[in-house]
PDB file with one MODEL, atoms N, CA, C and O in Angstrom:
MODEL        1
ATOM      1  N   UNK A   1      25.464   1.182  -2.495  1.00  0.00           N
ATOM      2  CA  UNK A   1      24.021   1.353  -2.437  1.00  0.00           C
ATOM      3  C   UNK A   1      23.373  -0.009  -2.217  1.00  0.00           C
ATOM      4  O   UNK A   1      23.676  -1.041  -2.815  1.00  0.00           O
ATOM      5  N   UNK A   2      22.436   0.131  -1.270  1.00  0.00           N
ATOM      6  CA  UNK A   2      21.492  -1.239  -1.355  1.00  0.00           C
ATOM      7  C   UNK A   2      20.015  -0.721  -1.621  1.00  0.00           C
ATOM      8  O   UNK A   2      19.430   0.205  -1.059  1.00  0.00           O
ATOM      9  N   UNK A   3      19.499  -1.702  -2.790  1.00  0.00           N
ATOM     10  CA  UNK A   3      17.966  -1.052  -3.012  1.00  0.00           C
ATOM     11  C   UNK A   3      17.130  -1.137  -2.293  1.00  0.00           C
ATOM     12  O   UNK A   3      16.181  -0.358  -2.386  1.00  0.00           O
ATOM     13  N   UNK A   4      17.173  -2.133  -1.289  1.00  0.00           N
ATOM     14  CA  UNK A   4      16.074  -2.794  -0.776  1.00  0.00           C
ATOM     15  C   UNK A   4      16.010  -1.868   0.860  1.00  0.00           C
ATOM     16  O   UNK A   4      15.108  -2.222   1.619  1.00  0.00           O
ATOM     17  N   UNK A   5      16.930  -0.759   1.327  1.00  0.00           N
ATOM     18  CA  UNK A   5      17.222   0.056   1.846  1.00  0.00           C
ATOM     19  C   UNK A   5      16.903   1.861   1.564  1.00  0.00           C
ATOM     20  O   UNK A   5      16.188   2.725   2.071  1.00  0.00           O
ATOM     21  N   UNK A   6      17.982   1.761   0.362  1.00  0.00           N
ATOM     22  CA  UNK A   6      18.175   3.358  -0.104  1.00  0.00           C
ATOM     23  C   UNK A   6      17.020   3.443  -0.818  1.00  0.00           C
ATOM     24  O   UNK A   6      16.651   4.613  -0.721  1.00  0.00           O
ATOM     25  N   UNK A   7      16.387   2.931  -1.367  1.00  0.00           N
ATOM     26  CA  UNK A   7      14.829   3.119  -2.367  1.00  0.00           C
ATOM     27  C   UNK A   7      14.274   2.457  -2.059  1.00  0.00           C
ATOM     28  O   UNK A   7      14.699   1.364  -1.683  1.00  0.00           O
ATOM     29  N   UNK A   8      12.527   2.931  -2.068  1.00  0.00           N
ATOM     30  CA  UNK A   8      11.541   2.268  -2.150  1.00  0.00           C
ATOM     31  C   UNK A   8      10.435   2.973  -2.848  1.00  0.00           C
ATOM     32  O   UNK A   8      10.334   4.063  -3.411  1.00  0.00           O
ATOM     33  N   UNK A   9       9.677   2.015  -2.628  1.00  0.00           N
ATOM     34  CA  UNK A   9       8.449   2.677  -3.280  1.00  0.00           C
ATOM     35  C   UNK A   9       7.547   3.629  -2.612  1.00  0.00           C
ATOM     36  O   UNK A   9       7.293   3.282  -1.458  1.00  0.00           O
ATOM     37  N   UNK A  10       7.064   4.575  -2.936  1.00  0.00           N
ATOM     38  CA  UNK A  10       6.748   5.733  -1.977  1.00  0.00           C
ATOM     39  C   UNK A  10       4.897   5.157  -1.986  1.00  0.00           C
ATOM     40  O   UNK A  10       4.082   5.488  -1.125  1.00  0.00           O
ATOM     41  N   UNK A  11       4.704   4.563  -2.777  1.00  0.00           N
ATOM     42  CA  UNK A  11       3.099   4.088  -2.381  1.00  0.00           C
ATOM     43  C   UNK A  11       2.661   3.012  -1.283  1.00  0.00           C
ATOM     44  O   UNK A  11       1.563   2.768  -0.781  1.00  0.00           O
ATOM     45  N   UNK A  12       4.282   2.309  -1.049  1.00  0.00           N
ATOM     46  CA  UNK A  12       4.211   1.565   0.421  1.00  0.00           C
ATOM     47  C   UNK A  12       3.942   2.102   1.385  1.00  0.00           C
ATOM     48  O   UNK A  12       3.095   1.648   2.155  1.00  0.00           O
ATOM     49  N   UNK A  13       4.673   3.353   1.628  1.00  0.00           N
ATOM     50  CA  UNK A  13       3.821   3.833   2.753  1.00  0.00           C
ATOM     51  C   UNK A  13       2.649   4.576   2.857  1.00  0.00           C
ATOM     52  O   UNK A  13       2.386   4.883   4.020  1.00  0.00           O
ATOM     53  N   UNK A  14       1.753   5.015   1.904  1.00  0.00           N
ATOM     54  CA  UNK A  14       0.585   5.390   1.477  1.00  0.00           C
ATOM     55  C   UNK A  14      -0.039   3.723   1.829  1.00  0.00           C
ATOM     56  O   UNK A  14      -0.581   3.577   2.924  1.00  0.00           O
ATOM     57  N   UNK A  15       0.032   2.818   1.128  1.00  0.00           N
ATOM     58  CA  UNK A  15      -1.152   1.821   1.524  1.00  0.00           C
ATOM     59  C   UNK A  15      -0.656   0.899   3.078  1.00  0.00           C
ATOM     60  O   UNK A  15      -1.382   0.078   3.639  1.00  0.00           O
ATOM     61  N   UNK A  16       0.602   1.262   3.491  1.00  0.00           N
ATOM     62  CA  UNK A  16       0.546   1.128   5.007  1.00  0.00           C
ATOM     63  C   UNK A  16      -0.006   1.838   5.645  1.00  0.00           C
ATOM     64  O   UNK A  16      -0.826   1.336   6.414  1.00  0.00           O
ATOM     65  N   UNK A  17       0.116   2.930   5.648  1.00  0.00           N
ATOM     66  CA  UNK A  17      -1.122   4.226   6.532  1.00  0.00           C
ATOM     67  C   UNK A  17      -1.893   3.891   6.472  1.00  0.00           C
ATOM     68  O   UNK A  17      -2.442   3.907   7.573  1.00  0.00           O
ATOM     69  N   UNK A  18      -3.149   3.008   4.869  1.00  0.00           N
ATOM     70  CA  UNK A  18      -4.470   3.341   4.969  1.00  0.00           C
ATOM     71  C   UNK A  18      -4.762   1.898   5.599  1.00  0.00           C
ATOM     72  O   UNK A  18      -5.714   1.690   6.350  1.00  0.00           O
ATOM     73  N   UNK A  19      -3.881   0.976   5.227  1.00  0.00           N
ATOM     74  CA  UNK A  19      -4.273  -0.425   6.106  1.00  0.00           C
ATOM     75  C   UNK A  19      -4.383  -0.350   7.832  1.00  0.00           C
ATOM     76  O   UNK A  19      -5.102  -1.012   8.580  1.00  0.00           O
ATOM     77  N   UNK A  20      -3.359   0.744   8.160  1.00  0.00           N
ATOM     78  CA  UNK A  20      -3.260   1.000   9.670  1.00  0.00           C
ATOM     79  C   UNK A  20      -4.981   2.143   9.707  1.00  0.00           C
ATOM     80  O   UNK A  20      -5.750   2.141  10.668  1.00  0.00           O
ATOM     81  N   UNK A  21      -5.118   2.700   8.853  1.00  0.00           N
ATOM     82  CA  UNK A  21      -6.437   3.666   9.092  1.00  0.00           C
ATOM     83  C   UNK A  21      -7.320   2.965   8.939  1.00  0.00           C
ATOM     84  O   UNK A  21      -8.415   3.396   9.300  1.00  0.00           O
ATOM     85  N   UNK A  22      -7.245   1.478   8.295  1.00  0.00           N
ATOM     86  CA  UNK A  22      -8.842   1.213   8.332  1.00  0.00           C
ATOM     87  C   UNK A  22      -9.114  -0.432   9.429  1.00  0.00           C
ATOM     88  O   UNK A  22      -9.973  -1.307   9.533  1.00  0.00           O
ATOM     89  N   UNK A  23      -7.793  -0.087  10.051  1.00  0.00           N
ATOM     90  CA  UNK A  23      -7.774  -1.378  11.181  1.00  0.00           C
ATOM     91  C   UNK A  23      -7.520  -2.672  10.629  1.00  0.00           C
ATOM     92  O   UNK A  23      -7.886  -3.613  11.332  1.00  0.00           O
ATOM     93  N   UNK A  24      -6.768  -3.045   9.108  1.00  0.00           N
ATOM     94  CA  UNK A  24      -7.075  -4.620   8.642  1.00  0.00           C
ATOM     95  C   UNK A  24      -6.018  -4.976   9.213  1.00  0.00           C
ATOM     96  O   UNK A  24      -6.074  -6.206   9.218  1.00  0.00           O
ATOM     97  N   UNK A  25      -4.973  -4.617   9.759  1.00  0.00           N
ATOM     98  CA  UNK A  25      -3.849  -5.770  10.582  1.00  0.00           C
ATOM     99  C   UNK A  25      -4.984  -6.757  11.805  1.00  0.00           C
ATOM    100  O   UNK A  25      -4.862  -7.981  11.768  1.00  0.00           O
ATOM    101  N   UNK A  26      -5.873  -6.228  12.672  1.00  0.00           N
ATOM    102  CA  UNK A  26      -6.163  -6.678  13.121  1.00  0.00           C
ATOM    103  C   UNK A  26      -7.487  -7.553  13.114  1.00  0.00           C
ATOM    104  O   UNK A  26      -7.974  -8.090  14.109  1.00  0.00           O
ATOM    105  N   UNK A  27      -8.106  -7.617  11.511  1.00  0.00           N
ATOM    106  CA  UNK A  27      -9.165  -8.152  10.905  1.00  0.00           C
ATOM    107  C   UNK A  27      -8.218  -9.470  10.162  1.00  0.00           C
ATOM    108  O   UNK A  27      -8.878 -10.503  10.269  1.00  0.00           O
ATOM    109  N   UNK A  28      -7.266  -9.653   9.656  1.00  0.00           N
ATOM    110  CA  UNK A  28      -7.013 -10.652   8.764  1.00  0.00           C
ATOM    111  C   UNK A  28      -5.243 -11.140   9.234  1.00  0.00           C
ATOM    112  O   UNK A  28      -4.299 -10.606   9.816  1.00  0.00           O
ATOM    113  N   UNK A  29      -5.524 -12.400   8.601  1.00  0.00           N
ATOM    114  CA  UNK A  29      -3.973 -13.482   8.887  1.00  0.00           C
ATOM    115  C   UNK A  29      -2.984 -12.395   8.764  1.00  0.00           C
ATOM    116  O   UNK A  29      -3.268 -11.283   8.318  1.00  0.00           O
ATOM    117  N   UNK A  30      -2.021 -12.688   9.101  1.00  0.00           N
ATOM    118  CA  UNK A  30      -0.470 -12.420   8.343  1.00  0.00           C
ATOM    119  C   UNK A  30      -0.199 -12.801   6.727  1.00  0.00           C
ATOM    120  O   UNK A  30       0.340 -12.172   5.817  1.00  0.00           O
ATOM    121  N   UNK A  31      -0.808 -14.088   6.796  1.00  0.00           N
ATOM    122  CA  UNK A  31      -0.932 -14.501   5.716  1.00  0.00           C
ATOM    123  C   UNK A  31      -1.791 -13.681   4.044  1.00  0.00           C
ATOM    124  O   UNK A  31      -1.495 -13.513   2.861  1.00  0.00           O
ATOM    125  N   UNK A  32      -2.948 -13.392   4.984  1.00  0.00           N
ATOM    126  CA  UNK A  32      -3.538 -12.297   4.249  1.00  0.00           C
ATOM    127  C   UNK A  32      -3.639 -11.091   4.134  1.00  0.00           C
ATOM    128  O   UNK A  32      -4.366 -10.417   3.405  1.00  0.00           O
ATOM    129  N   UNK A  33      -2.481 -10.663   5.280  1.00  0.00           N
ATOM    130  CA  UNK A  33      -1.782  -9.019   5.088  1.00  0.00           C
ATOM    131  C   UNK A  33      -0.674  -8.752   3.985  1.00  0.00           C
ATOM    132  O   UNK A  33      -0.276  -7.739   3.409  1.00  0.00           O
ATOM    133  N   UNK A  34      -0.248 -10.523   3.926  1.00  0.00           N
ATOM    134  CA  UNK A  34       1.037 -10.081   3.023  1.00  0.00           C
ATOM    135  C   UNK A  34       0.632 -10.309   1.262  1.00  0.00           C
ATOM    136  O   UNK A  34       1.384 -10.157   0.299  1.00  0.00           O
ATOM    137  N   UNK A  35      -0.146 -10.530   1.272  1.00  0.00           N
ATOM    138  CA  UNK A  35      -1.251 -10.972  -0.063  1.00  0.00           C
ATOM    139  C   UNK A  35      -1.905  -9.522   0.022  1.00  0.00           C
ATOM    140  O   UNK A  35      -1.239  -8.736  -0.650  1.00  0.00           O
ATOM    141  N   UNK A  36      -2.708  -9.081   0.473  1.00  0.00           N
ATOM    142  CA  UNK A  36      -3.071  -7.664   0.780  1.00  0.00           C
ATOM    143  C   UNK A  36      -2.541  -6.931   0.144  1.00  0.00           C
ATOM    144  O   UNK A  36      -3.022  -6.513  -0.909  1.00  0.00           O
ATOM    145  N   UNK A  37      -1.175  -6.500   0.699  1.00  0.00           N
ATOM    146  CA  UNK A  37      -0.522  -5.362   0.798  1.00  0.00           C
ATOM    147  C   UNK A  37       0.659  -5.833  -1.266  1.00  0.00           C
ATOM    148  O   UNK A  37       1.440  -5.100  -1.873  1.00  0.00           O
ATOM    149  N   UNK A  38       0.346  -6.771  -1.490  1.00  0.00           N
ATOM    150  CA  UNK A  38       0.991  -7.476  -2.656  1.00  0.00           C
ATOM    151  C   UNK A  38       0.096  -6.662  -4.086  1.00  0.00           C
ATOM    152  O   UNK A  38       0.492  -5.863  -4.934  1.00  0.00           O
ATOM    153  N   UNK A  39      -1.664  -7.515  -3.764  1.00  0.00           N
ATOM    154  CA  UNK A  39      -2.717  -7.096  -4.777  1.00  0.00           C
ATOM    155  C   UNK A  39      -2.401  -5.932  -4.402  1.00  0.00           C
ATOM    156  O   UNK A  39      -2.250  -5.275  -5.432  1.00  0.00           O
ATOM    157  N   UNK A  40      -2.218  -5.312  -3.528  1.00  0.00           N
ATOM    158  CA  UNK A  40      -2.867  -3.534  -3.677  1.00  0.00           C
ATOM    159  C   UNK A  40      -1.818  -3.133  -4.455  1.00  0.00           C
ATOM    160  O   UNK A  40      -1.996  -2.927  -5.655  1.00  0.00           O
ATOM    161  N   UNK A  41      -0.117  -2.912  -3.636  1.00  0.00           N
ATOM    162  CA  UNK A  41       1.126  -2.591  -4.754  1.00  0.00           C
ATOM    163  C   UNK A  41       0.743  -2.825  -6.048  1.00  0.00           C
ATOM    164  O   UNK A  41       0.586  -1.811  -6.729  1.00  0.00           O
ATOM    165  N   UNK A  42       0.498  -4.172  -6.719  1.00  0.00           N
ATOM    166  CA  UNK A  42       0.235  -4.153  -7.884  1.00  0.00           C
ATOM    167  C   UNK A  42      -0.774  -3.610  -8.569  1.00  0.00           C
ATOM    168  O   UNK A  42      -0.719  -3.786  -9.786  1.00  0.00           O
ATOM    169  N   UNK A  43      -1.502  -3.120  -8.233  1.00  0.00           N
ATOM    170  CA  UNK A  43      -2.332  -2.249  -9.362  1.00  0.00           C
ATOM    171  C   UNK A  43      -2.193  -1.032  -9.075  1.00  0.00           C
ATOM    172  O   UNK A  43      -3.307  -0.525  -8.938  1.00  0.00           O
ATOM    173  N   UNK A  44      -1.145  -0.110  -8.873  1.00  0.00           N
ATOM    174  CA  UNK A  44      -0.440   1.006  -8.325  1.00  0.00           C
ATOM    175  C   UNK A  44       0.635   1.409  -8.985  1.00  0.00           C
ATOM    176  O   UNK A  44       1.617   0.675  -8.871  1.00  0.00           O
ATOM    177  N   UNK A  45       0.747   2.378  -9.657  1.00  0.00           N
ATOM    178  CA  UNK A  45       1.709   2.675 -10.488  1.00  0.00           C
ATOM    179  C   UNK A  45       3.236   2.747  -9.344  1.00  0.00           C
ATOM    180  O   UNK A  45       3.238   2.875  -8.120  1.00  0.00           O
ATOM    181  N   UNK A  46       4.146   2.642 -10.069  1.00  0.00           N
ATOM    182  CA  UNK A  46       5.653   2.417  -8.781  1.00  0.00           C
ATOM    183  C   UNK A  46       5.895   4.093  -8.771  1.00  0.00           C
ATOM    184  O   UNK A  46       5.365   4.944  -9.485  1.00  0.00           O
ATOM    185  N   UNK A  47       6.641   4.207  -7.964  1.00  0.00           N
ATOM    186  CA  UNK A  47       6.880   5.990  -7.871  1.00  0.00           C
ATOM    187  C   UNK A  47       8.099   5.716  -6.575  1.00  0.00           C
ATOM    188  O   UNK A  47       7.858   5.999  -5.401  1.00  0.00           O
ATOM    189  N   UNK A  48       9.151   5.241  -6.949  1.00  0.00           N
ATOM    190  CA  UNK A  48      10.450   5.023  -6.108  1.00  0.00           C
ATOM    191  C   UNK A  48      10.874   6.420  -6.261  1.00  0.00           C
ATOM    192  O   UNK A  48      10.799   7.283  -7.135  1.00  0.00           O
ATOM    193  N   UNK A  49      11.623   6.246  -4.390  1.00  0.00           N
ATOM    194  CA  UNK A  49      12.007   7.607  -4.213  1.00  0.00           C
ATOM    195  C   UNK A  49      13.126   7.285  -3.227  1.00  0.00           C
ATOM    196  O   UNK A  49      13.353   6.093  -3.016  1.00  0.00           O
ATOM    197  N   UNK A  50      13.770   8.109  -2.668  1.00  0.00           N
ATOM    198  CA  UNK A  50      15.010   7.594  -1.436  1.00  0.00           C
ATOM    199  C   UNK A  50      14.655   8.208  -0.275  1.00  0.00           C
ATOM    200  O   UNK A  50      14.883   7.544   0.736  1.00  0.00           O
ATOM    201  N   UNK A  51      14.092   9.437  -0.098  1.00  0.00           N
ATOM    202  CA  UNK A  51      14.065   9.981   1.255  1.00  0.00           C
ATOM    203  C   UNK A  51      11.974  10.521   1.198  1.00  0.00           C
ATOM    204  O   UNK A  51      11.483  11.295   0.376  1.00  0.00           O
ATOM    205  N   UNK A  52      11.144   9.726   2.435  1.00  0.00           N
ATOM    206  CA  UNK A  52       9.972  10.521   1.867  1.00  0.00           C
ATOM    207  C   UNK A  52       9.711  12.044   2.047  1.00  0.00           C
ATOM    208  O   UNK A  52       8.658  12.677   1.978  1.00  0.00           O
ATOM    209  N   UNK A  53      11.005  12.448   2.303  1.00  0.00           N
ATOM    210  CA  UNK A  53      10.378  13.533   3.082  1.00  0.00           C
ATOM    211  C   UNK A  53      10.631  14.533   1.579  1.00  0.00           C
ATOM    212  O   UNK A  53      10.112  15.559   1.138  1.00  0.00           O
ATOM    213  N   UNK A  54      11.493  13.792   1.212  1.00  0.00           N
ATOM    214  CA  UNK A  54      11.731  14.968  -0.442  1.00  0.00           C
ATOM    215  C   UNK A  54      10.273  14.678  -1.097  1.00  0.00           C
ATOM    216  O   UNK A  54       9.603  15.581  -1.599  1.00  0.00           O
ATOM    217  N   UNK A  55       9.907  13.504  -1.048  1.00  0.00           N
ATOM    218  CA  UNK A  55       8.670  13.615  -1.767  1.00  0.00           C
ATOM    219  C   UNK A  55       7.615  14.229  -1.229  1.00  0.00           C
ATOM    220  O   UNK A  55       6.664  14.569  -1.933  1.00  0.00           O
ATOM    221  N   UNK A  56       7.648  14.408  -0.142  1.00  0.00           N
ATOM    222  CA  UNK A  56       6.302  14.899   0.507  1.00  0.00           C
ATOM    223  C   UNK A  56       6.930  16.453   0.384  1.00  0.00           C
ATOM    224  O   UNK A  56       6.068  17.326   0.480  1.00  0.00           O
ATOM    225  N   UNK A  57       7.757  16.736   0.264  1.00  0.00           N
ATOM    226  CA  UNK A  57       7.617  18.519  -0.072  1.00  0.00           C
ATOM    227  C   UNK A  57       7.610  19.008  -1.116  1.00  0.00           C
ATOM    228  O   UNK A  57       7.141  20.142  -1.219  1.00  0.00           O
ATOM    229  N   UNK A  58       7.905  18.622  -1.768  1.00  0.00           N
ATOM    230  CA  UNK A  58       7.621  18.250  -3.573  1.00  0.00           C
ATOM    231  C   UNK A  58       6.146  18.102  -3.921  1.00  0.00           C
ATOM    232  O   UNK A  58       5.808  18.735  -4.921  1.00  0.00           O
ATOM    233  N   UNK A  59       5.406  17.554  -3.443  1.00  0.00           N
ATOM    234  CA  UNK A  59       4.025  16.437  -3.427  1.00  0.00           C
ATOM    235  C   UNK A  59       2.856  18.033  -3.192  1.00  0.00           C
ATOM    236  O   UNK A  59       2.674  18.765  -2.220  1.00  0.00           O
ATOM    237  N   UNK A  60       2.375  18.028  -4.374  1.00  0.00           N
ATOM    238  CA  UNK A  60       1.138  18.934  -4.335  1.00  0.00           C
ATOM    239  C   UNK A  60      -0.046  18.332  -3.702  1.00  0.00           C
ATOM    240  O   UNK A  60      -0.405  17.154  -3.720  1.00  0.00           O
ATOM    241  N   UNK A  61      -0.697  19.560  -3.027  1.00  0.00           N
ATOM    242  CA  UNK A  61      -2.098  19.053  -2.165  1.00  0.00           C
ATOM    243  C   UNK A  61      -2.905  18.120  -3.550  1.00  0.00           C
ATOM    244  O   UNK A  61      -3.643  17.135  -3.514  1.00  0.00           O
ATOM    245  N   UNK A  62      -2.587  18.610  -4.244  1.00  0.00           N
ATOM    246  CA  UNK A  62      -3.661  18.093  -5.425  1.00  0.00           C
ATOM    247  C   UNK A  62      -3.478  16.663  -5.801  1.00  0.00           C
ATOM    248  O   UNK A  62      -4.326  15.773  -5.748  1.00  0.00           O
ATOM    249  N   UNK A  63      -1.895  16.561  -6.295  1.00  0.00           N
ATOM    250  CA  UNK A  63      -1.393  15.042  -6.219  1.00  0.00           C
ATOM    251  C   UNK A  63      -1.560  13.890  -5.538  1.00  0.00           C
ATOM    252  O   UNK A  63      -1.915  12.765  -5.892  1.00  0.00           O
ATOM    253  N   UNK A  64      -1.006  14.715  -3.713  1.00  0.00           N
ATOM    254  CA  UNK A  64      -1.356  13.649  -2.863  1.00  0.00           C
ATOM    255  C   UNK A  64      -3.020  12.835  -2.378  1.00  0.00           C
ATOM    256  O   UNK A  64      -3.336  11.705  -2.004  1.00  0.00           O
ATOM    257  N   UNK A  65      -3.825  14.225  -2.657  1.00  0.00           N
ATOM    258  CA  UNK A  65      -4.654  13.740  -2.751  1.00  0.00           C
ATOM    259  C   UNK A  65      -5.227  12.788  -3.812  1.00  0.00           C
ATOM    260  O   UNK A  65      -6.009  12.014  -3.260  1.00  0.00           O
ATOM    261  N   UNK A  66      -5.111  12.520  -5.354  1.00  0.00           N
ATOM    262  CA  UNK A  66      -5.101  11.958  -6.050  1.00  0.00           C
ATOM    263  C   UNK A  66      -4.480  10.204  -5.368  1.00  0.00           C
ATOM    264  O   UNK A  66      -5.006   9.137  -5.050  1.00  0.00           O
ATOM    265  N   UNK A  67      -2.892  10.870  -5.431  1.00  0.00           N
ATOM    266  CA  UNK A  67      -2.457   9.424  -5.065  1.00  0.00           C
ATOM    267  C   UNK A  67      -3.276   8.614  -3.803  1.00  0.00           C
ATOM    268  O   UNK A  67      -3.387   7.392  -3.900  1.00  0.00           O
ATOM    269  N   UNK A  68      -3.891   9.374  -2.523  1.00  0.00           N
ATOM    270  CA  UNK A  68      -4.429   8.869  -1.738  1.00  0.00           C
ATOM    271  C   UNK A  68      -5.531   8.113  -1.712  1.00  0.00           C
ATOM    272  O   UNK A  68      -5.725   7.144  -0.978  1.00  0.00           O
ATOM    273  N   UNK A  69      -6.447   8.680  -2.735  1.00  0.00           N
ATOM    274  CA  UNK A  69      -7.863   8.020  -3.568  1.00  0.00           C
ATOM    275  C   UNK A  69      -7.476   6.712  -3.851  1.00  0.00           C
ATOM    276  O   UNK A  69      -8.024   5.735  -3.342  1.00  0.00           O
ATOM    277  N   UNK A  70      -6.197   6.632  -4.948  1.00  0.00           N
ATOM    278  CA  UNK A  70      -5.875   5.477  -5.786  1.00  0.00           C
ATOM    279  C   UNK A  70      -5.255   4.405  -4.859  1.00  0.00           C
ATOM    280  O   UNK A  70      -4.874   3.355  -5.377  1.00  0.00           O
ATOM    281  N   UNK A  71      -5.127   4.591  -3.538  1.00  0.00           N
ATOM    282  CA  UNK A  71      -4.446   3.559  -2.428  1.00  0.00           C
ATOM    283  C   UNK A  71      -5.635   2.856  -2.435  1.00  0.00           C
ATOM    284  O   UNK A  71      -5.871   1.697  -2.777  1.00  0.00           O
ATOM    285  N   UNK A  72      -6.612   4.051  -1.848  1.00  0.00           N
ATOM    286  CA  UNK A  72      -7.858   3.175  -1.197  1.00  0.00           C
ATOM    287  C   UNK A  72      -8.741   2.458  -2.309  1.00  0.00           C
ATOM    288  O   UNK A  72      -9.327   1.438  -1.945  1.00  0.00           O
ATOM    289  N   UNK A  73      -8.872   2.801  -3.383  1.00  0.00           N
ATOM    290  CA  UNK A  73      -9.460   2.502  -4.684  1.00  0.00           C
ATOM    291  C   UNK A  73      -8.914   1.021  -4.744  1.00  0.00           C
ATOM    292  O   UNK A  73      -9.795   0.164  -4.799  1.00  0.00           O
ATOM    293  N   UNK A  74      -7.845   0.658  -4.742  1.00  0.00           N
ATOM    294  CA  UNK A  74      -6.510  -0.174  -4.984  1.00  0.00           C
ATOM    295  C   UNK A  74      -6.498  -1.381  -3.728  1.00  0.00           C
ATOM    296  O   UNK A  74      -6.310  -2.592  -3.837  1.00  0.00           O
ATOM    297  N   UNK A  75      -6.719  -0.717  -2.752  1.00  0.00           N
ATOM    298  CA  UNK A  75      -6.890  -1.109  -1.605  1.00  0.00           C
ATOM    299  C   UNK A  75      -7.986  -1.685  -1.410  1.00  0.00           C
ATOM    300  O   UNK A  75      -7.793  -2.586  -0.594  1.00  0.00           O
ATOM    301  N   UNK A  76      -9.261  -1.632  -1.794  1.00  0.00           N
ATOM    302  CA  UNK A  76     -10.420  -1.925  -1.384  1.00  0.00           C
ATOM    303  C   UNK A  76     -10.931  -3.190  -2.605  1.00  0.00           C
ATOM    304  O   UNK A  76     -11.657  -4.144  -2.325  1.00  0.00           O
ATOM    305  N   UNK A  77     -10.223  -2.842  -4.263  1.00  0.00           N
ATOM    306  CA  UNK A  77     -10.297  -3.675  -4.914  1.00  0.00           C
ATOM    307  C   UNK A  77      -9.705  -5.261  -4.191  1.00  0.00           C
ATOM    308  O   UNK A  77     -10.241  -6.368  -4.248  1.00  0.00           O
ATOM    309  N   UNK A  78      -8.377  -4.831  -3.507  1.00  0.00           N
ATOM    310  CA  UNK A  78      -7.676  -5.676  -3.041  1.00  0.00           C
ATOM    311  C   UNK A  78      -7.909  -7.071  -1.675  1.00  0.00           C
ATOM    312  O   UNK A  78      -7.453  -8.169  -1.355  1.00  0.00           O
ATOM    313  N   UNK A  79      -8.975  -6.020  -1.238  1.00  0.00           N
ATOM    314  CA  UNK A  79      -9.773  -6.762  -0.161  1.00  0.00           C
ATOM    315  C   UNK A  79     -10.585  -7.379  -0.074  1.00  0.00           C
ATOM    316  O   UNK A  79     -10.860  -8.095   0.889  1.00  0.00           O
ATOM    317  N   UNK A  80     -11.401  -7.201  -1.453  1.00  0.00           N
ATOM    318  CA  UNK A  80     -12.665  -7.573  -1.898  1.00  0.00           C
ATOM    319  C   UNK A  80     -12.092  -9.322  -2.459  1.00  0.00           C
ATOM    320  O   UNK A  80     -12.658 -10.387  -2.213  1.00  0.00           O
ATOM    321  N   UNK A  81     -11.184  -9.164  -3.025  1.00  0.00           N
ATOM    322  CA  UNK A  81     -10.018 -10.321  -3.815  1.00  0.00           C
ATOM    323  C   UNK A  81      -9.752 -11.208  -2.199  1.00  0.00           C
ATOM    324  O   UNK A  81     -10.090 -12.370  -2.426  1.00  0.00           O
ATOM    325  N   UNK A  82      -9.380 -11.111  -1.007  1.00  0.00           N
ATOM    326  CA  UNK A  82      -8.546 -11.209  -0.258  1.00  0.00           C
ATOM    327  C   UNK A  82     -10.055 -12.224   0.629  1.00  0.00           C
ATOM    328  O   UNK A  82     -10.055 -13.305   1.217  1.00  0.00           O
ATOM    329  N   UNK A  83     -11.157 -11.226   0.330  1.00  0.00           N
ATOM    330  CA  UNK A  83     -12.326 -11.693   1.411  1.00  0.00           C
ATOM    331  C   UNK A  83     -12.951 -13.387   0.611  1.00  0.00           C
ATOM    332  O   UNK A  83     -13.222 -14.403   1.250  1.00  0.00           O
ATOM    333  N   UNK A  84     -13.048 -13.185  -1.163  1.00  0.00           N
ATOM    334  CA  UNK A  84     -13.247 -13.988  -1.729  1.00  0.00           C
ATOM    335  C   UNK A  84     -12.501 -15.574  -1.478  1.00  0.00           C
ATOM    336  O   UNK A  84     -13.168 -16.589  -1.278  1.00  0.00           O
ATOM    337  N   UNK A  85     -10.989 -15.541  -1.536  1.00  0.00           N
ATOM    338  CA  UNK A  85     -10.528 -16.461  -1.369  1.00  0.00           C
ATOM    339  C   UNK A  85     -10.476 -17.675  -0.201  1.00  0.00           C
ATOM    340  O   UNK A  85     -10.845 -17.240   0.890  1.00  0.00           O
ATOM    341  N   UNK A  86     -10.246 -18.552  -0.191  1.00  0.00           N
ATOM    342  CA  UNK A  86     -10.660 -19.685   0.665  1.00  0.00           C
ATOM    343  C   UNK A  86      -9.505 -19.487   1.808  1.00  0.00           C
ATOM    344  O   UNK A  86      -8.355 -19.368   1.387  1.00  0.00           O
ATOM    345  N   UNK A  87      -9.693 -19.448   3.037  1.00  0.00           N
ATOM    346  CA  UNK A  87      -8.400 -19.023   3.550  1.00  0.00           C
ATOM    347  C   UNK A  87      -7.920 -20.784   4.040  1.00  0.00           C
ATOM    348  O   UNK A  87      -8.413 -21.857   4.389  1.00  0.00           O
ATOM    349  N   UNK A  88      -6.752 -20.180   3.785  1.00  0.00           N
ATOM    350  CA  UNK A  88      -5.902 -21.816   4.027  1.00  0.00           C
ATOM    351  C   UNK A  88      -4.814 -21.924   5.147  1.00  0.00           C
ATOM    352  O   UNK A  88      -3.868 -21.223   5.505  1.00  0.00           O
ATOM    353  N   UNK A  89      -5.518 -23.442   5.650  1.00  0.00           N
ATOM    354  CA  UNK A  89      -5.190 -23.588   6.441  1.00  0.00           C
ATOM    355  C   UNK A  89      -3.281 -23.866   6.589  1.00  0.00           C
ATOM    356  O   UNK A  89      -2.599 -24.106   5.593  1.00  0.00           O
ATOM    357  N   UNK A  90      -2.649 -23.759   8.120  1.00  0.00           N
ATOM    358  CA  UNK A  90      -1.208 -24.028   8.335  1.00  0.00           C
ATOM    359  C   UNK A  90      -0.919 -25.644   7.912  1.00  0.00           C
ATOM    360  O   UNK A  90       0.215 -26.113   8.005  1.00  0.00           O
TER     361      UNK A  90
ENDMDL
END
């Protein structure tokens, strides 16, 4: 088994979708995508899984919607953090 392969965290790809839905790859550094996508994970409860597709059939309308709120909730805290900071230079 390798973890960094066979598991992950199933809210990575929830706050990759919403970063791709709300266009910030192409608003901010690399630098501040990978800081981004860091603050948001962390205030996100972990929910590791191996295949998403077991989770997504498993995954009640009610849940996902829940979990989807808490990306952008998470997400937006995260940006607000991201817009504040001094961006630094190479």
């Amino acid at each position: 088994m390798i973890l960094d392969t066979d598991i992950h965290n199933f809210y990575e790809h929830l706050v990759l979708k919403e970063i791709e839905k709300q266009g910030l790859q192409q608003q901010l550094t690399s630098d501040q995508m990978a800081d981004l996508c860091c603050l948001t994970l962390n205030q996100l409860p972990s929910h590791y899984i191996r295949h998403d597709v077991d989770m997504i059939y498993f995954l009640t309308d009610a849940k996902r919607t829940e979990m989807e709120t808490l990306v952008i909730t998470s997400l937006k805290q995260a940006l607000q953090k991201i817009e504040q900071a001094p961006i630094k230079s190479s």
